[in-house]
C-alpha positions, 0 to 999 in steps of 0.5 A: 321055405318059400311057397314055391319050395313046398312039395304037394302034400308036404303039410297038409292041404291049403286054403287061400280065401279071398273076401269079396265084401257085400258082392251079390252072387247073382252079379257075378252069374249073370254076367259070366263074359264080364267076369271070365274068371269067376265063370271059369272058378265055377265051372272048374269048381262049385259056385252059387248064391248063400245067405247072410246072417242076422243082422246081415252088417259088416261088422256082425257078418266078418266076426260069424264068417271067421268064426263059424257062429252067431254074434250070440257067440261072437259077441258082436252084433253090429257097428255099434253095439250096447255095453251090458247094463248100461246105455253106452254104447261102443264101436267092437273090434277085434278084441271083442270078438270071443269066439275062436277065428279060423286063423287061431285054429291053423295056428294051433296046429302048427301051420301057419295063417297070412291075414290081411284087412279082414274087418273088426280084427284091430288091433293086430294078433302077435299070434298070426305069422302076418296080419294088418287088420282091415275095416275100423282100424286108424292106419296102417302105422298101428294096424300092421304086424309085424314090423317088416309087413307094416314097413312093406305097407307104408313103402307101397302106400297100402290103403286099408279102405276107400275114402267113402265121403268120396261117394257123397258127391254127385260127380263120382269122378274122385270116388272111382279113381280112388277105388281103382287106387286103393284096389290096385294096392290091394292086389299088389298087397295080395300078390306079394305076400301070396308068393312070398309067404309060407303060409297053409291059410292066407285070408285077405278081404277086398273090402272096396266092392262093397264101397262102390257097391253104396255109391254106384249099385243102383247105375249098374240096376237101373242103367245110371250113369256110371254102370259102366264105371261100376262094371269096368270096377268089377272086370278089374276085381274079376282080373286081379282074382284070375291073376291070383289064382294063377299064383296058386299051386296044386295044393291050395284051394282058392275061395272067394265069398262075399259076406252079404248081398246088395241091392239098390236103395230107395229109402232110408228108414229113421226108426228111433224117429219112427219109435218116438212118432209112434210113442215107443220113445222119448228123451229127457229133453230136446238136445239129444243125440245119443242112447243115453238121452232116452227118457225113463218112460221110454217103451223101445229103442233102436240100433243100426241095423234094424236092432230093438231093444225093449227098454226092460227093467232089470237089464237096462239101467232106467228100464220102464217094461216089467218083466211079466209084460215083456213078451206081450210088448215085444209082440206088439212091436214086432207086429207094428213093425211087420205092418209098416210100409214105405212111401211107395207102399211095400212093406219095410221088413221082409220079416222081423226076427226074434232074439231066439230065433236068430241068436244063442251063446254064451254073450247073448246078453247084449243081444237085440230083442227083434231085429228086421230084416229089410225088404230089398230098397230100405236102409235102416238107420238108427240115429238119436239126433231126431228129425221130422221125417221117417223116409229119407234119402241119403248119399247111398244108392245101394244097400245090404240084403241077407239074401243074395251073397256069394260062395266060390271054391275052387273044388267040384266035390262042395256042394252049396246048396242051402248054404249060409255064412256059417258054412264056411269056416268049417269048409275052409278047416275041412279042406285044410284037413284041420280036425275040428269038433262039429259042434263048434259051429252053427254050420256044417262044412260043404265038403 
């Protein structure tokens, strides 16, 4: 039975969700006669800014989208993450991921789930209809299943994500064509299999967004160069989203929703520098590159983005802070942290997060003991290499922020008011008529 063959009501209400990675609502808002068809969603149905989570990263954020929990319950917080009583650390994937996916729930009631290159879900589920995972997966080859959707793929020269060294020249020529080309493949991906499945839930990411959103973000806030390349990406985005909308019959709502904001970059800020500048931290010797190479005497670490973790004895393996003094050090940090400025004088952290405050589960072992949450303009950065300055520059010009993220659904009754990244699966399990504990989620469903 094709998508078109179903009758309205047949199995239930639909959802197709459309991930918009790292876009900022306020984009998209405050250029409705750029973007027609995201103002004409709005207007039809609900729209409006939400937050993130802590840390607000990919890697984090995708895992909590699709689950409805904190990485305390995921079990991923990060790009890199710490194995438990150890100093290696390791790249998360899908596998890690232990908290139950949307997709897993619409499964297990006997409908059926279209997934594709949503990030940290390598290697592909064999329990999904159709899956090809998305950010951190080696090629399509292994991260396509079944056989026909990898054949399909390969034969249309699917790409998973923009080649982002790209990005680091500053002629932005070969970077934006190839954006355009791997959007383009996104959407014929999408388009396809949008028709021609049978699905109750189809989940795809466009996850190029937020690759241009690095590069181009501060052209578009400042009047750079190629703002009006950046805008004529995003017309582009706002097109194909129209496009599949139209593909939709009456049973299916449509949402879009990004999984953090963005704004421009002023600053990359070297924490594990900062720590060893301020006698937080020190290695064994001088070649040093990774976490392991911290010497014993070390107070506190650092982990993209903005992670610290005291060096405790008891749980890291040449740990130097008592248990009895944990508390009094971590306030320390936590206040020397908060004091910090950059070199135009603004404070780095807009606030800094305890462990409790922002994580609680079952894997809540490996979790950071405070995190920042950064001020609009700093990166965080983490590296063991070492280097002399604190402040930097890099080849970004665009960043994350917790604040700022965005929400559409295609049905005027969704109220997002108060909302965060939490909210959505529950929303998306609500509109689908999925029965579901409520207590399962750290959000609450905004229909």
């Amino acid at each position: 039975m094709g998508l078109f063959d179903r009758l309205k009501g047949d199995d239930g209400p639909r959802v197709a969700f459309f991930g918009i990675d790292g876009v900022p609502y306020s984009l998209l808002a405050e250029h409705t006669d750029e973007f027609p068809n995201l103002a004409a969603l709005a207007e039809d149905g609900s729209a409006g800014a939400i937050d993130s989570i802590v840390p607000p990263e990919s890697s984090a954020c995708w895992p909590s989208l699709t689950t409805g929990v904190n990485p305390g319950e995921t079990g991923v917080y990060g790009f890199q993450d710490r194995e438990v009583g150890s100093y290696d650390t390791y790249v998360p994937m899908g596998r890690d991921v232990q908290a139950t996916r949307l997709w897993d729930r619409v499964e297990d009631e006997d409908r059926k789930a279209t997934v594709l290159n949503v990030p940290v879900t390598f290697p592909p589920q064999r329990d999904v209809q159709r899956m090809v995972s998305g950010f951190l997966s080696p090629g399509v080859d292994k991260a396509a299943y079944p056989d026909d959707l990898r054949e399909y793929l390969e034969n249309n020269d699917y790409r998973i994500d923009v080649n982002a060294k790209l990005g680091h020249d500053d002629d932005k020529s070969e970077f934006i064509e190839d954006a355009h080309e791997t959007l383009d493949k996104r959407f014929e991906t999408f388009k396809h299999y949008v028709q021609e499945d049978d699905w109750d839930l189809f989940f795809g990411v466009f996850m190029t967004t937020d690759r241009v959103n690095h590069f181009l973000f501060k052209h578009y806030e400042q009047d750079g160069e190629y703002k009006e390349e950046f805008f004529e990406f995003y017309r582009t985005v706002d097109d194909y989203l129209g496009q599949l909308r139209e593909m939709l019959p009456d049973d299916v709502t449509m949402m879009v929703a990004s999984d953090h904001g963005f704004t421009s970059l002023e600053y990359e800020v070297h924490f594990n520098e900062w720590l060893q500048q301020e006698g937080w931290l020190s290695y064994e010797d001088d070649d040093h590159s990774e976490l392991g190479d911290i010497a014993e005497e070390t107070t506190a670490y650092s982990l993209i983005p903005g992670r610290f973790y005291i060096n405790l004895e008891g749980r890291e393996p040449r740990g130097s802070v008592p248990q009895e003094e944990y508390g009094e050090v971590r306030d320390e940090l936590k206040a020397e942290l908060e004091r910090l400025e950059g070199p135009d004088g603004n404070a780095v952290a807009d606030r800094v997060v305890t462990k409790e405050e922002a994580f609680r589960g079952d894997h809540d072992d490996i979790a950071p003991d405070l995190v920042v949450i950064p001020n609009h303009g700093f990166d965080l950065k983490a590296g063991f290499k070492g280097g002399s300055d604190v402040f930097g520059v890099g080849p970004r010009n665009g960043m994350h922020s917790f604040d700022n993220a965005t929400l559409f659904v295609d049905d005027p009754n969704v109220r997002i008011e108060d909302a965060d990244l939490f909210d959505i699966a529950p929303t998306v399990l609500d509109l689908m008529d999925v029965e579901y504990d409520r207590a399962d989620f750290d959000g609450r469903s905004l229909v």
